[in-house]
C-alpha positions as CSV (number, residue, x, y, z in Angstrom):
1,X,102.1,104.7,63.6
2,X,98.1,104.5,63.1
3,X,96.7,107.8,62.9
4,X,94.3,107.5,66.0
5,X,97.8,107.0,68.0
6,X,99.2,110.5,67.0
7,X,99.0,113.2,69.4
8,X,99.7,115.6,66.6
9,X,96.8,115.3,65.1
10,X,94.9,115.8,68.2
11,X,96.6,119.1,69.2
12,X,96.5,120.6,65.3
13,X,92.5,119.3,65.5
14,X,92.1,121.8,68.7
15,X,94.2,124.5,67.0
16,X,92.5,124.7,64.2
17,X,88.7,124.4,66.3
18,X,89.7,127.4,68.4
19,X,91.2,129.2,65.4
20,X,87.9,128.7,63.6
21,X,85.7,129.7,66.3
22,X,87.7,133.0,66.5
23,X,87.8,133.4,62.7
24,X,83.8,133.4,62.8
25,X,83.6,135.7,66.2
26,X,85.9,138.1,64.9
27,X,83.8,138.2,61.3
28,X,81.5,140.8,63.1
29,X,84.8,143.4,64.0
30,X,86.2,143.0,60.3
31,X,89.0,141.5,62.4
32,X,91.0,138.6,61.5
33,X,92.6,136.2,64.0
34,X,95.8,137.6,63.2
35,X,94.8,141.4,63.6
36,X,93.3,140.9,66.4
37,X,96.4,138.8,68.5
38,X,98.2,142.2,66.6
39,X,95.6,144.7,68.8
40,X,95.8,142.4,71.9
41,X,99.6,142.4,71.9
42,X,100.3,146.2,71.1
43,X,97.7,146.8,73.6
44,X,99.7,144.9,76.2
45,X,103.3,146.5,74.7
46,X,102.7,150.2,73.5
47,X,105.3,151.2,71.3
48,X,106.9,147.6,70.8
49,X,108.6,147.2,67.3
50,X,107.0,145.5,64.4
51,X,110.1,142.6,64.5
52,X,109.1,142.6,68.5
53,X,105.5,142.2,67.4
54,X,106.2,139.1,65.0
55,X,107.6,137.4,67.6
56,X,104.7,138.1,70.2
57,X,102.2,136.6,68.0
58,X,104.4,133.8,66.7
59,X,104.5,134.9,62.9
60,X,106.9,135.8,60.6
61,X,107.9,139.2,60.2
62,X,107.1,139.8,56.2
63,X,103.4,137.9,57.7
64,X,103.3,141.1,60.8
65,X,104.1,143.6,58.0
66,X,101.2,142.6,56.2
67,X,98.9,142.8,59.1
68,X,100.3,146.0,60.6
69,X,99.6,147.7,57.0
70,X,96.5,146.7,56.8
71,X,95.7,148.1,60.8
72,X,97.5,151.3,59.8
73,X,94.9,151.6,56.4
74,X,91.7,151.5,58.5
75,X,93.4,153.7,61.3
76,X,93.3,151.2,64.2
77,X,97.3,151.9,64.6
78,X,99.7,154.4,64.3
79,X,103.8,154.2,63.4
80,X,105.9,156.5,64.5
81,X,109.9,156.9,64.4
82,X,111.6,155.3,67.4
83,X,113.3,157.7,69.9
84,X,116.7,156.3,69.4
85,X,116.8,154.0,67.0
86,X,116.2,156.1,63.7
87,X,115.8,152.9,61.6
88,X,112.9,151.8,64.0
89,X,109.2,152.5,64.1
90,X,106.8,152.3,67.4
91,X,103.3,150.7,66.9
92,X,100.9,152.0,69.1
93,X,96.8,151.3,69.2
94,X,94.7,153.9,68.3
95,X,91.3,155.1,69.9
96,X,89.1,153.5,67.2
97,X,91.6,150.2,67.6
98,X,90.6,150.0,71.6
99,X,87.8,149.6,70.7
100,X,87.7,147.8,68.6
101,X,89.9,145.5,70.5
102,X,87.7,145.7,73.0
103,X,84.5,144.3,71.0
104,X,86.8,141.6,69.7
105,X,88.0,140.6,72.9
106,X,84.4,140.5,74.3
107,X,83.9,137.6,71.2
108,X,87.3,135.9,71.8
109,X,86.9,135.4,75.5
110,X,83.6,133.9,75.3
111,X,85.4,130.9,73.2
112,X,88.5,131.1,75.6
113,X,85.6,130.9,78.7
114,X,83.7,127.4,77.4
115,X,87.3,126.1,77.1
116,X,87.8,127.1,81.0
117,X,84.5,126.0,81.6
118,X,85.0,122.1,80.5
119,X,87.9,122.1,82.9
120,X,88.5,122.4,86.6
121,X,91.3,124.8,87.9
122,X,93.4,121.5,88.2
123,X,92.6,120.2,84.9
124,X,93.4,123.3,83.3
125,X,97.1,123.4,85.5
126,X,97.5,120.0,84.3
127,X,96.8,120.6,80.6
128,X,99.1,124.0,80.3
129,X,102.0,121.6,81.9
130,X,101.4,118.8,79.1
131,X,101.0,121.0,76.3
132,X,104.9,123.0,77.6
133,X,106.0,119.0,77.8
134,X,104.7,118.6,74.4
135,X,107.0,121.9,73.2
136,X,110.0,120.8,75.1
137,X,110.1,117.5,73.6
138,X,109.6,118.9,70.6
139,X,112.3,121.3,70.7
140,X,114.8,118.4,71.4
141,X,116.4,117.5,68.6
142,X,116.7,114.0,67.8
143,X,120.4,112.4,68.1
């Protein structure tokens, strides 16, 4: 199959734009893409578990514990033990990671907003249904 004819390509091309953009908007917040989906999803989930967390963001867990150590060293989270399970710990966000969240997410949402901007409400319907037609078929397996 000739390159131009894989969709792939197309859709990793677009990841990698938007995770570029971000890379270069979080630079100013000392934030990288990865600690900042962290902040954005412990901001949503107070208290969720690291394993919990990994999954939110779509990274492996040994990649989460990385990035939750180095939020906990600049104090922009805080672990503590889990009510009932003794063996777990709850991440919350700190003051200082609000917001900083907040600055971030003031950068990040400009890129999101020239996405938005290039496409009408209908457009952007359509688009969200392709791309979860593109994850169901490629879930499928092949047999």
């Amino acid at each position: 199959m000739p390159a131009q004819d894989r969709l792939g390509l197309d859709i990793k091309r677009t990841e990698q734009a938007l995770m570029s953009a971000k890379t270069a908007a979080l630079k100013d917040v000392s934030l990288t893409v990865a600690q900042y989906a962290a902040l954005l999803a412990l901001a949503d989930n107070p208290g969720i578990s690291s394993a919990a967390l990994a999954r939110a963001c779509m990274v492996s867990p040994q990649a989460m514990t990385t990035v939750l150590r180095n939020l906990d060293d600049r104090g922009l989270i805080e672990r503590t033990p889990h009510p009932w399970h003794q063996n777990a710990l709850q991440v919350r966000v700190t003051d200082t990671g609000a917001e900083l969240l907040r600055q971030a997410d003031e950068r990040a949402h400009r890129i999101e907003q020239r996405i938005l901007e290039e496409l009408t409400p209908q457009e952007q319907e359509t688009l969200r249904a392709l791309l979860a037609r593109c994850v169901t078929a490629i879930q499928v397996e092949p047999g």
